[in-house]
N, C-alpha and C positions, 0 to 999 in steps of 0.2 A: 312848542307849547310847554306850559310846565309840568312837569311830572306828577303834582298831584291830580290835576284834571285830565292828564293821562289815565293815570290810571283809575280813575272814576270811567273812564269810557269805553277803558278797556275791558275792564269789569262788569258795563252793558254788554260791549259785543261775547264776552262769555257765557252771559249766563242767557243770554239770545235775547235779549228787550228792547224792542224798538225803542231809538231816541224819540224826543219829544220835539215838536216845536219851538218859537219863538215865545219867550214871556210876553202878556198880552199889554206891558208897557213896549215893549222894545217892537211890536210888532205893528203898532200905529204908524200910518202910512205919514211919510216925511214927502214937502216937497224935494224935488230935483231927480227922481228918479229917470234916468233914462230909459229910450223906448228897446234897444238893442240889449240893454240889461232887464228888461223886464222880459221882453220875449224870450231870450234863454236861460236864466238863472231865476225869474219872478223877481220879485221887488225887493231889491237890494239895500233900501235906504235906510232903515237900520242900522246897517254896519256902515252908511257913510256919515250916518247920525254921531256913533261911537268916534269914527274918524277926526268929525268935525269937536265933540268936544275934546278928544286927549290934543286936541290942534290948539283947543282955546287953553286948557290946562298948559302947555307947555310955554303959552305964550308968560306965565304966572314968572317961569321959573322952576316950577315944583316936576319934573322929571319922575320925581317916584311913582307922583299922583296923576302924571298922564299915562306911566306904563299901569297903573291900577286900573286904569279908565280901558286900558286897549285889553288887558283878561276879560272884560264883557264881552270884547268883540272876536277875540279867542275862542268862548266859553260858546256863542252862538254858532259860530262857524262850524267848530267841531261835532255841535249840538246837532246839525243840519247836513252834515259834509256826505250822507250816503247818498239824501236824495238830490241835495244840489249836484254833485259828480254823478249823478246817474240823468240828471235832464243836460246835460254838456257838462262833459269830460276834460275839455279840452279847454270852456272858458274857467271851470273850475278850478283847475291846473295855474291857471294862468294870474288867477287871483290869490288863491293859495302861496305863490312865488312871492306876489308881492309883500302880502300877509307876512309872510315868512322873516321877509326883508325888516319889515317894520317892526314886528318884537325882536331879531335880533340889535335893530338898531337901539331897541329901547333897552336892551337887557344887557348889553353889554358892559364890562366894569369900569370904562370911561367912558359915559353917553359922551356923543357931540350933537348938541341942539341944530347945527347946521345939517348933518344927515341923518337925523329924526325927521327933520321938516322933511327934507328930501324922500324918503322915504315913506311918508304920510301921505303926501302930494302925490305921488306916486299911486301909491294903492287908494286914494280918493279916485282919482284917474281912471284907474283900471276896473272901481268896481262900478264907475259910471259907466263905462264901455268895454267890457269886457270883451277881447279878441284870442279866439280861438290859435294858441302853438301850432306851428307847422307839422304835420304829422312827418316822422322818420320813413315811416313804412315797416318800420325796425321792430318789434317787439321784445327786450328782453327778458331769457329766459337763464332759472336753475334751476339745475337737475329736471330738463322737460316744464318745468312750472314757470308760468309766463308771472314774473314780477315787476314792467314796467306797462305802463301804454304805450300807444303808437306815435307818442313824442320822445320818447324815452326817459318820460319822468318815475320815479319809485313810485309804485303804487301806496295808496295808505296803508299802514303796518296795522292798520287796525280791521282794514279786510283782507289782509291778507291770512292773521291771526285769525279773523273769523271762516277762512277758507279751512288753516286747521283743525280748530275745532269742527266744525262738518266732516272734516276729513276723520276725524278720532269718533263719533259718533259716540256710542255705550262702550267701546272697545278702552284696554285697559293700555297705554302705553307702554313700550319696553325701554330701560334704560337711559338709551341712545334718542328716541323721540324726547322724551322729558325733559334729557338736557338741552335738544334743541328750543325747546317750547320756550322752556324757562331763560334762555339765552335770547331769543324771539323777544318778549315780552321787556326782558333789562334793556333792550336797545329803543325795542316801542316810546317804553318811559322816557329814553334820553331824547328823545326824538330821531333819533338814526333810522330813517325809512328804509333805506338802502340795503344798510345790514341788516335790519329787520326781517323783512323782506325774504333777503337768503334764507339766512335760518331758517325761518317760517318754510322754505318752499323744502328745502332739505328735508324737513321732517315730514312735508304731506307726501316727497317722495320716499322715503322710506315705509309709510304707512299703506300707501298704495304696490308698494313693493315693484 
């Protein structure tokens, strides 16, 4: 995602404020939803609404103005990502992938309109029917602090950070914690869950001692 709506989000989970909802345009119910995605994730068609226009946008030509069109569906996702990953983990996971897929195919500094579409198609796809990753069994962990789920995907950096924070309470950081925090948070922004993640887990083990 990009780093200014990072850090707008990030900047919720600090200061502890539940995210909000869907805008009451984006949240009018679209046909096509399916039943597999309405039972575990609710009603997705929103985001295959955003999907379907950056689809009609790109058909223009205009690349810039379909990846304008996919930050709505960025902005929502992320807007939502505690409680969607907390009603299924695992279809969340799996949408997010593709998600993923699809702003980097848009953001890259050579689009190729052939795997934009591919990649569109794709997360259209997956958020019609969203199928739950294989669990590993695996859970990894640093320093004791469990940083992926039971697929082994990187947890979101942004609860992971918000793990820290709980973990810091009223308590005043020492050196060594701050730098992780603040090392934490540079990665969050770039989108680096992975090393996010560490960091972040470093420092709630040192705080826990």
């Amino acid at each position: 995602m990009i780093p200014p709506l990072r850090n707008l989000l990030l900047s919720a989970v600090l200061i502890a404020i539940p995210a909000g909802g869907f805008t009451l345009a984006e949240m009018a119910l679209q046909p096509g939803a399916s039943p597999a995605a309405t039972q575990s994730l609710g009603d997705l068609s929103a985001y295959r609404t955003i999907v379907s226009d950056t689809q009609a946008i790109l058909r223009t030509g205009d690349v810039a103005a379909a990846e304008h069109r996919m930050t709505d569906l960025e902005s929502l996702w992320d807007q939502n990502a505690g409680r969607l990953r907390q009603a299924n983990p695992a279809a969340w996971g799996t949408i997010d992938t593709a998600a993923d897929a699809a702003f980097a195919a848009l953001r890259t500094s050579t689009p190729n309109r052939d795997t934009i579409y591919a990649a569109l198609a794709t997360l259209d796809a997956t958020l019609a029917a969203p199928t739950a990753a294989t669990p590993t069994a695996t859970v990894g962990h640093v320093a004791g602090i469990a940083v992926t789920d039971d697929t082994g995907r990187a947890l979101p950096c942004e609860v992971m950070i918000g793990q820290l924070r709980d973990a810091l309470g009223a308590t005043t950081p020492n050196a060594r914690v701050t730098d992780l925090q603040a090392r934490a948070l540079e990665r969050c922004n770039a989108d680096d869950d992975t090393n996010a993640d560490a960091l972040a887990a470093q420092a709630i083990a040192l705080i826990r001692g």
